[in-house]
MIDOSE-1310 file (N, C-alpha, C; in nm, 2 decimals, decimal comma, always signed):
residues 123
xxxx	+0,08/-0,12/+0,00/+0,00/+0,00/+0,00/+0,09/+0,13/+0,00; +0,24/+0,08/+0,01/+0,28/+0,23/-0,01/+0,31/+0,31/+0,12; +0,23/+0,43/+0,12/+0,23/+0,49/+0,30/+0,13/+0,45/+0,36; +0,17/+0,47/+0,46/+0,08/+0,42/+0,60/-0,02/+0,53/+0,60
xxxx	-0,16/+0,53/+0,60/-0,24/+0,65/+0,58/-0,34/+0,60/+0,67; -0,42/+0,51/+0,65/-0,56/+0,49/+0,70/-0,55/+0,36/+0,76; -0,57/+0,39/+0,95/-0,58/+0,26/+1,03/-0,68/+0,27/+1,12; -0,69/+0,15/+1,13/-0,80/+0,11/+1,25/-0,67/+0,07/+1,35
xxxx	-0,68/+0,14/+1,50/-0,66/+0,08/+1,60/-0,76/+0,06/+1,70; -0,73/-0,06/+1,79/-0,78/-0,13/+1,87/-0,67/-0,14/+1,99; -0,72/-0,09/+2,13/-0,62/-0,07/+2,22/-0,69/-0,13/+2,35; -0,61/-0,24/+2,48/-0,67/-0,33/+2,53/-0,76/-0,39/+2,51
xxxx	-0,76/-0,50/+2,40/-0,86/-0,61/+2,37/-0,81/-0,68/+2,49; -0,90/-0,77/+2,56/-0,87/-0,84/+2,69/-0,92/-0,96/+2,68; -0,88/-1,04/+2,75/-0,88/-1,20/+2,75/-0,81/-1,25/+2,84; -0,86/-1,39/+2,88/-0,78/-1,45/+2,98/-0,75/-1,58/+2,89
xxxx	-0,64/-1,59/+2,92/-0,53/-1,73/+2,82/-0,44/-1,79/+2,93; -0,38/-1,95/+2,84/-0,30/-1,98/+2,93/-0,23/-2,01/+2,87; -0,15/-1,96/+2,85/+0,00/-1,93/+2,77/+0,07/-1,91/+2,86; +0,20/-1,98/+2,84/+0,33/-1,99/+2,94/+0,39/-2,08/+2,94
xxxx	+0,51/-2,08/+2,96/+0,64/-2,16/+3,01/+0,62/-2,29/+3,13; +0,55/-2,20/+3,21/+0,55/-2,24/+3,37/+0,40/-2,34/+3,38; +0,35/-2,45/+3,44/+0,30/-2,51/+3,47/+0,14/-2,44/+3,53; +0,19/-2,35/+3,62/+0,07/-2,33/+3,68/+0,01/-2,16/+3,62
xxxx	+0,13/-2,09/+3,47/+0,04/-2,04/+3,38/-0,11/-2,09/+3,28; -0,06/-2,23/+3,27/-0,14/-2,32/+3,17/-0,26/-2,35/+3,24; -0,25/-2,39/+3,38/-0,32/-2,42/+3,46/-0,43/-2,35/+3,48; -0,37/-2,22/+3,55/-0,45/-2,11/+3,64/-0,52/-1,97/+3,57
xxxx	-0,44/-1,95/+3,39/-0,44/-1,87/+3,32/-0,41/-1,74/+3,33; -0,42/-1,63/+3,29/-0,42/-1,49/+3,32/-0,46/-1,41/+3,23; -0,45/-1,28/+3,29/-0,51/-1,17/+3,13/-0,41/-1,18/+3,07; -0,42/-1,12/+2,95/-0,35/-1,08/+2,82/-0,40/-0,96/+2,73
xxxx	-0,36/-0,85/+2,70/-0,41/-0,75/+2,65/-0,34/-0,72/+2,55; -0,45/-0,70/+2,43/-0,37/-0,68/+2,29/-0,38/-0,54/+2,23; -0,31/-0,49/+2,18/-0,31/-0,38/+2,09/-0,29/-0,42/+1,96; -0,37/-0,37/+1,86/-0,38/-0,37/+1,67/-0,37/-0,22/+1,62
xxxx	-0,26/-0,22/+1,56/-0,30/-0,09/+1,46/-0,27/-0,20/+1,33; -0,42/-0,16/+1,28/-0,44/-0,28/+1,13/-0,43/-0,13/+1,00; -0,35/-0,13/+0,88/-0,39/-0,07/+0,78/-0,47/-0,10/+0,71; -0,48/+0,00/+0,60/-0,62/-0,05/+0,56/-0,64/+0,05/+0,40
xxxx	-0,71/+0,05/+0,31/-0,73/+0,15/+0,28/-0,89/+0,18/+0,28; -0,94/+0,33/+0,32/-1,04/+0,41/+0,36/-1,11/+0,42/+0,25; -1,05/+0,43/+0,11/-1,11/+0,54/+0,01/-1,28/+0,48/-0,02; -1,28/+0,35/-0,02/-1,40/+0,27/-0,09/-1,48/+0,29/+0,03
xxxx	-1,49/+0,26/+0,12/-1,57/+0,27/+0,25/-1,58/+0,43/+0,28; -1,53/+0,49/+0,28/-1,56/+0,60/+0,32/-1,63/+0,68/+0,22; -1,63/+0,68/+0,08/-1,71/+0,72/+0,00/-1,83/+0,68/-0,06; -1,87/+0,52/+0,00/-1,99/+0,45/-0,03/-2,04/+0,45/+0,17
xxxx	-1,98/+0,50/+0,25/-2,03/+0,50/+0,38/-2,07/+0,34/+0,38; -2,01/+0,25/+0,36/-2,05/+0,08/+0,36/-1,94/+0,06/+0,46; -2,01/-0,05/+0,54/-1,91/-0,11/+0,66/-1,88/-0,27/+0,61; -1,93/-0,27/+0,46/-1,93/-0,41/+0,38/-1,75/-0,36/+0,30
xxxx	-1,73/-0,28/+0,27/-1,59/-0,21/+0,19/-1,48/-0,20/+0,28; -1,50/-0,21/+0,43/-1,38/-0,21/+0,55/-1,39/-0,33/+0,61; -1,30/-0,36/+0,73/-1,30/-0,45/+0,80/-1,35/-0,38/+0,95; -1,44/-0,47/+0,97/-1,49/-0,44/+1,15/-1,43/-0,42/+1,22
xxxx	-1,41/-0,36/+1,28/-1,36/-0,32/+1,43/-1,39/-0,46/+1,54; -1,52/-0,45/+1,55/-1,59/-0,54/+1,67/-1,54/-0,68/+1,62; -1,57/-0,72/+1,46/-1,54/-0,90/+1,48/-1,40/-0,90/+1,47; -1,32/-0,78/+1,48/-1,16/-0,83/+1,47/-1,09/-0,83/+1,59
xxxx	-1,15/-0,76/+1,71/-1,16/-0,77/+1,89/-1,22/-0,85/+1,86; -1,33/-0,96/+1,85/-1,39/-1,05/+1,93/-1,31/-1,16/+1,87; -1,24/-1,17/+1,71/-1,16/-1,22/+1,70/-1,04/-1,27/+1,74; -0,97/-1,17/+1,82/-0,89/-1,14/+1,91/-0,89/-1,21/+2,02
xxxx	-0,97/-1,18/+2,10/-1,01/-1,30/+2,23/-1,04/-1,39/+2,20; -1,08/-1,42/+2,04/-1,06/-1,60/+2,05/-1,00/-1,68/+2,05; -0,83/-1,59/+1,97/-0,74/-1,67/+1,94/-0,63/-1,64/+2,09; -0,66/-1,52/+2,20/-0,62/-1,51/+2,32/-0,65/-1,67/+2,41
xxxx	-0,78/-1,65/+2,42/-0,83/-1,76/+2,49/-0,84/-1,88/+2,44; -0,78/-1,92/+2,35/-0,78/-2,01/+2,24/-0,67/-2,12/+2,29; -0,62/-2,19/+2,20/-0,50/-2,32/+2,22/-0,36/-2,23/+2,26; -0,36/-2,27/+2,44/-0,20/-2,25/+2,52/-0,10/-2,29/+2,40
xxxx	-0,01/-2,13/+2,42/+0,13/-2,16/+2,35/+0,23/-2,13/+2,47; +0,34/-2,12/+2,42/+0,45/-2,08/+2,54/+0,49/-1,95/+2,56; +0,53/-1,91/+2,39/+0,51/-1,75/+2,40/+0,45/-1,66/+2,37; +0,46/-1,53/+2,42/+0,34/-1,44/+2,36/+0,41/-1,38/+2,22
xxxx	+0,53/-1,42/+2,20/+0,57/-1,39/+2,06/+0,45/-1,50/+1,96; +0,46/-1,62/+2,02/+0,40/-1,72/+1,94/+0,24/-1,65/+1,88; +0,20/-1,59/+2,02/+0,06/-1,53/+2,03/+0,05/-1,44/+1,97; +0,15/-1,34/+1,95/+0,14/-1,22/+1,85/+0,13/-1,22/+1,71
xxxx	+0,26/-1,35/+1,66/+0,25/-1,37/+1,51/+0,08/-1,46/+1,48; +0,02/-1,55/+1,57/-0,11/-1,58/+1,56/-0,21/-1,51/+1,52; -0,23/-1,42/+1,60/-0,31/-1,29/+1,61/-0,29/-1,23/+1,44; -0,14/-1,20/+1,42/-0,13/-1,11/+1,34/-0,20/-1,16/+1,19
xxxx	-0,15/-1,28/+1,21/-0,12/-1,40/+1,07/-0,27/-1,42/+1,04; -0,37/-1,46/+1,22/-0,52/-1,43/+1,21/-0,61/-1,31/+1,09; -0,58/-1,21/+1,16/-0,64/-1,09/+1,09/-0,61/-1,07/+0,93; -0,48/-1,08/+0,91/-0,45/-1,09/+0,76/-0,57/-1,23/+0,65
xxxx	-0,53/-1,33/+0,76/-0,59/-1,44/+0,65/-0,71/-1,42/+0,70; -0,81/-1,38/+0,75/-0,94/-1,36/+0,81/-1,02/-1,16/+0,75; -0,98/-1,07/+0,71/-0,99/-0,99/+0,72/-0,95/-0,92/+0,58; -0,97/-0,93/+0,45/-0,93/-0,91/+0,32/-0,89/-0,75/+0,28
xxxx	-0,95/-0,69/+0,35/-0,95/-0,50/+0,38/-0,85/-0,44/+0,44; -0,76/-0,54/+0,54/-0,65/-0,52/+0,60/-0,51/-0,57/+0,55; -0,43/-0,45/+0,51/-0,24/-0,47/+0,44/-0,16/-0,48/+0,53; -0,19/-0,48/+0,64/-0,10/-0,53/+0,73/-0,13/-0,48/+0,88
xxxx	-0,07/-0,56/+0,94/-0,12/-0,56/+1,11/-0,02/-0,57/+1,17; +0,00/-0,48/+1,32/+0,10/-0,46/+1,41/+0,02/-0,47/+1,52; +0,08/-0,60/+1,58/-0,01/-0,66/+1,71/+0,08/-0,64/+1,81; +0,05/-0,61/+1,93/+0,10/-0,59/+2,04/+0,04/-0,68/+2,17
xxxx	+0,10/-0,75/+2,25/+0,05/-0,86/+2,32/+0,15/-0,84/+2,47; +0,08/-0,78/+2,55/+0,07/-0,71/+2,66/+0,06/-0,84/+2,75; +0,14/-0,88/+2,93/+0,11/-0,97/+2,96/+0,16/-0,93/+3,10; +0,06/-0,89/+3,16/+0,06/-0,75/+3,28/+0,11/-0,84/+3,41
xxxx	+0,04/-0,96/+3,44/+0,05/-1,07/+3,55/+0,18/-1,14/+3,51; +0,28/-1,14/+3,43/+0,38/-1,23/+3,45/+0,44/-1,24/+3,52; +0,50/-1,40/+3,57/+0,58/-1,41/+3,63/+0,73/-1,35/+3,63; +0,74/-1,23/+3,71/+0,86/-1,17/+3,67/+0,87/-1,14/+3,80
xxxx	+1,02/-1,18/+3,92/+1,03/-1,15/+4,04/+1,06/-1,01/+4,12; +1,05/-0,92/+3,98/+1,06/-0,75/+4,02/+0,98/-0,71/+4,04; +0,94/-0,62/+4,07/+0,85/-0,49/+4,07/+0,85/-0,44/+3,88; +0,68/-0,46/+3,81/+0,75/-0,38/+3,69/+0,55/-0,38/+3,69
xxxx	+0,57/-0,31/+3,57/+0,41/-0,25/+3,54/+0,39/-0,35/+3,39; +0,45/-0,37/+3,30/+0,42/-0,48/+3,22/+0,50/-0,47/+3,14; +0,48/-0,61/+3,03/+0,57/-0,63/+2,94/+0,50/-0,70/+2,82; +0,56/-0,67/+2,73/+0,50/-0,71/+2,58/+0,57/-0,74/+2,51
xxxx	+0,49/-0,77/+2,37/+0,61/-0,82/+2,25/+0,52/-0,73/+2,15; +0,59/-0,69/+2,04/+0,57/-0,67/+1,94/+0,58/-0,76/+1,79; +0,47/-0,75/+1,72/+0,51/-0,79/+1,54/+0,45/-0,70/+1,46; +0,49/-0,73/+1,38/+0,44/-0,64/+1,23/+0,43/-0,75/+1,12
xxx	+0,31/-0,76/+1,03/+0,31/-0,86/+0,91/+0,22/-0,79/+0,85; +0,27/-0,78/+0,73/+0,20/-0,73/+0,59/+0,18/-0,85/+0,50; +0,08/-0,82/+0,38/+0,02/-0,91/+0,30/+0,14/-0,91/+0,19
């Protein structure tokens, strides 16, 4: 598509998953919160005002928490290229998606406020 112009983002999509390394992540689960800035191009949808010419907002969050709460992986890298790879083959309106996968409860023995992963995948 050239330049980045026209996106849908989507900021804490939330879910509880059991993803993890550790035994009693898989077990006991936790949140997970996603962030999407999906491209897109606007021109056809916005000139025919049709939500049939874009991609939804709502089924690509609810999408989101399916594949959150969906089959335990290990990592949330694993979880992000998922998500990403989801939207693209699911979503025909969208050139590429940058998922962010947020994982607030991890086991981490410090003091920290959170940690994530990033990906980026284009068509």
């Amino acid at each position: 598509m050239g330049t980045r112009a026209d996106l849908i983002t989507l900021r804490g999509v939330s879910a509880i998953g059991h993803h993890g390394v550790l035994d009693f992540e898989r077990r006991d689960g936790q949140p997970f919160v996603v962030d999407a800035v999906l491209e897109s191009d606007f021109a056809e949808a916005a000139s025919s005002d049709d939500l049939a010419k874009t991609a939804s907002y709502a089924e690509i969050a609810e999408r989101i928490t399916h594949v959150v709460s969906g089959e335990p992986v290990n990592l949330i890298e694993t979880l992000a290229v998922r998500i990403a790879e989801m939207i693209l083959s699911e979503f025909d309106a969208i050139a590429s998606a940058e998922v962010t996968v947020h994982k607030p409860k991890a086991p981490i023995d410090v003091p920290f406020d959170d940690v994530a992963v990033t990906v980026f995948r284009g068509r």
